[in-house]
C-alpha positions as CSV (number, residue, x, y, z in Angstrom):
1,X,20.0,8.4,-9.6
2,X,23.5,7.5,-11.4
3,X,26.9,8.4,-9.5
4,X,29.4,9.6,-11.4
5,X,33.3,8.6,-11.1
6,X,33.7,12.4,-10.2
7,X,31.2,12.3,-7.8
8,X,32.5,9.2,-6.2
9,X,35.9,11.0,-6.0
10,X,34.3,13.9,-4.8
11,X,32.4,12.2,-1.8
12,X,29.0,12.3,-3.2
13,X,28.7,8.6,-2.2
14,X,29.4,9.1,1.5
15,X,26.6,12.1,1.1
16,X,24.2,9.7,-0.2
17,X,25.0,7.2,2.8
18,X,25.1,9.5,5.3
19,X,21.7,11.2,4.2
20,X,20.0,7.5,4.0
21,X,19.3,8.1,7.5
22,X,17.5,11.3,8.0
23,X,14.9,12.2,6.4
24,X,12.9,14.9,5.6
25,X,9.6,15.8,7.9
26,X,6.3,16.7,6.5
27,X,5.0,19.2,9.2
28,X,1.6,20.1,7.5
29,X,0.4,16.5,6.7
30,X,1.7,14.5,9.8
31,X,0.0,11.4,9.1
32,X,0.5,10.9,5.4
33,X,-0.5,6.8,5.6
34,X,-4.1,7.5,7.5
35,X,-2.9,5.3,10.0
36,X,-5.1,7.5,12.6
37,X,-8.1,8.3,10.1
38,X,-11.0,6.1,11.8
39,X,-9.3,6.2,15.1
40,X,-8.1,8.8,17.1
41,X,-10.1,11.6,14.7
42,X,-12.3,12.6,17.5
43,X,-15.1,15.6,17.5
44,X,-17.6,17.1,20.2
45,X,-20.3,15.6,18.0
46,X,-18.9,12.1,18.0
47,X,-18.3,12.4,21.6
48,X,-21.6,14.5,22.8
49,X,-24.8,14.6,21.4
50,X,-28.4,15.6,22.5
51,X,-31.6,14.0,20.7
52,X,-34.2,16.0,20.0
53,X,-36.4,16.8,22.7
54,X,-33.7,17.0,25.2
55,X,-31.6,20.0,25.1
56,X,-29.6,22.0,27.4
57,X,-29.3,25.9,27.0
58,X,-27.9,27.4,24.1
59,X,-25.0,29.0,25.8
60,X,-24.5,26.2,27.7
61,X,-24.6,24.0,24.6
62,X,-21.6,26.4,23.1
63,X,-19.4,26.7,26.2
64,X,-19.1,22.8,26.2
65,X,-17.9,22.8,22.8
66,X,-15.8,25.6,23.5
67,X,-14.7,23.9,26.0
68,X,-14.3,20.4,25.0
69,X,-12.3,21.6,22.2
70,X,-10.3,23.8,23.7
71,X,-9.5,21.4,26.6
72,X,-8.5,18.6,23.6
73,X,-6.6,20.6,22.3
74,X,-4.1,21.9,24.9
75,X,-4.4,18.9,26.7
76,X,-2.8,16.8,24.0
77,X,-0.1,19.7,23.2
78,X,1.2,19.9,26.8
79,X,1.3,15.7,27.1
80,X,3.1,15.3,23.9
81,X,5.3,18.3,24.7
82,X,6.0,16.5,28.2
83,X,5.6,12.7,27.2
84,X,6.2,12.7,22.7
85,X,10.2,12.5,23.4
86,X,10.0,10.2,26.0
87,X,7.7,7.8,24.6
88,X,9.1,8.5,21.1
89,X,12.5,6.7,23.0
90,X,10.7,4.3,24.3
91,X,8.9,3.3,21.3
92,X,11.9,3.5,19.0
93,X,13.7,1.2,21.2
94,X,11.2,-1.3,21.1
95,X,11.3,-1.5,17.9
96,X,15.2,-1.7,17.5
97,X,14.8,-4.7,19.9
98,X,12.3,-6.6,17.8
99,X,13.8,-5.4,14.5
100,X,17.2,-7.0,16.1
101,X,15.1,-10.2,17.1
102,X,13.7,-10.6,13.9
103,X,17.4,-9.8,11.9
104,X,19.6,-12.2,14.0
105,X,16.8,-14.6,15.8
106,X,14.0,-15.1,13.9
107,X,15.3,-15.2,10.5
108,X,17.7,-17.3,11.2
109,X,15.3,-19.9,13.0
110,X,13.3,-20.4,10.2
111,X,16.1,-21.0,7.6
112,X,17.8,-23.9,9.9
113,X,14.1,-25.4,10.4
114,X,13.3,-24.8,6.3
115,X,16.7,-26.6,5.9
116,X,16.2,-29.6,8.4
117,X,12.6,-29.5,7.4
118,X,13.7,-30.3,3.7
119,X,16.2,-33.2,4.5
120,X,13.4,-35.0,6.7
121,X,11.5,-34.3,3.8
122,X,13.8,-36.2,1.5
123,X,14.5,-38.6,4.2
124,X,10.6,-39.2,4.7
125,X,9.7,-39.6,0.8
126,X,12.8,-42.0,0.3
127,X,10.7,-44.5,3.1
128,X,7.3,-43.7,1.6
129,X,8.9,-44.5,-1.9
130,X,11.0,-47.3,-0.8
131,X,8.4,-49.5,2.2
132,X,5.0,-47.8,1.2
133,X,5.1,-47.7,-2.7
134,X,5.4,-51.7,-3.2
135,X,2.8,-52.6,-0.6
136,X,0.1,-50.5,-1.7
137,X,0.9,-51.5,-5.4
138,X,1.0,-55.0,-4.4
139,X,-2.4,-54.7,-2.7
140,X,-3.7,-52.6,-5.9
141,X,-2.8,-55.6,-7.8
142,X,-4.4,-57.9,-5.6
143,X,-7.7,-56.3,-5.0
144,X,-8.1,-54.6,-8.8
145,X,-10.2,-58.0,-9.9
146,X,-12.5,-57.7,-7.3
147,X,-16.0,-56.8,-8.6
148,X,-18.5,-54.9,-6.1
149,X,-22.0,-55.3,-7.8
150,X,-24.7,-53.4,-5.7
151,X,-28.3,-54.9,-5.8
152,X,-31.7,-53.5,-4.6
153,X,-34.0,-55.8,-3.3
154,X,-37.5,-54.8,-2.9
C-alpha cells in the first residue's frame, strides 16, 4: 500500500494508525488457525458408544443424543454468554502482562547477559591464548618424538 503526499495531508495516515488496532472479525470460521481441531471438537460418538451386543432401546438411544447435543450446545452458549467477556479480560490481561515482561524485562536481560557474556568471552580466550597456548605447544614439542609401538605376544 503507497501513501500519497495528498493522502498524508488529508489524514489517511492517522486512518491507517488508528485502524492498525481493530480488526476485522470472521464470524462464520471462528477458528481460522485449527488451534481447536483435535481438541475441544467433541461428538456423542466420541463421548458415548455401545459395542455390539449391548444396546439400550432405540428411543432411548436417540433421546441421549438429542439430549447430549442439545445440552452441549446451550450449555456452552449460556457460559460464554455469562463467562466469554469476563474471561476474555482476564485472559487479555495476562497476556499484556507477559507481553510487557517480555518487552521491558526479558529482552533486555538477555542483551546485558549476551553483552557481558561476549566480554568474558574475550577476556577468557585472551588467558587461554596467552597461559594455555605456550604450554600445550611446549608439551606438543616435547612429547611429538615419542614413539608408541604396540606388540602382541602370544
Amino acid at each position: 500500500m503507497t501513501v500519497t503526499m495528498v493522502d498524508v495531508i488529508n489524514g489517511y495516515e492517522q486512518k491507517v494508525q488508528m485502524d492498525g488496532h481493530h480488526k476485522e472479525i470472521d464470524l462464520i470460521n471462528r477458528d481460522p488457525k485449527q488451534i481447536n481441531e483435535d481438541v475441544v471438537k467433541v461428538d456423542f460418538e466420541d463421548v458415548i458408544a455401545e459395542p455390539d451386543g449391548t444396546h439400550s432401546l432405540d428411543g432411548v438411544w436417540k433421546a441421549s443424543y438429542t439430549t447430549f447435543t442439545v445440552s452441549k450446545y446451550w450449555c456452552y452458549r449460556i457460559l460464554s454468554a455469562i463467562l466469554g467477556i469476563p474471561v476474555a479480560l482476564l485472559w487479555g490481561f495476562l497476556f499484556a502482562c507477559l507481553s510487557f515482561c517480555h518487552i521491558w524485562a526479558v529482552v533486555p536481560c538477555i542483551k546485558s547477559c549476551l553483552i557481558e557474556s561476549q566480554c568474558l568471552s574475550q577476556m577468557y580466550s585472551l588467558v587461554i591464548h596467552t597461559f594455555c597456548d605456550p604450554l600445550f605447544e611446549a608439551l606438543g614439542k616435547i612429547f611429538s618424538s615419542v614413539r608408541v609401538v604396540l606388540r602382541k605376544e602370544v
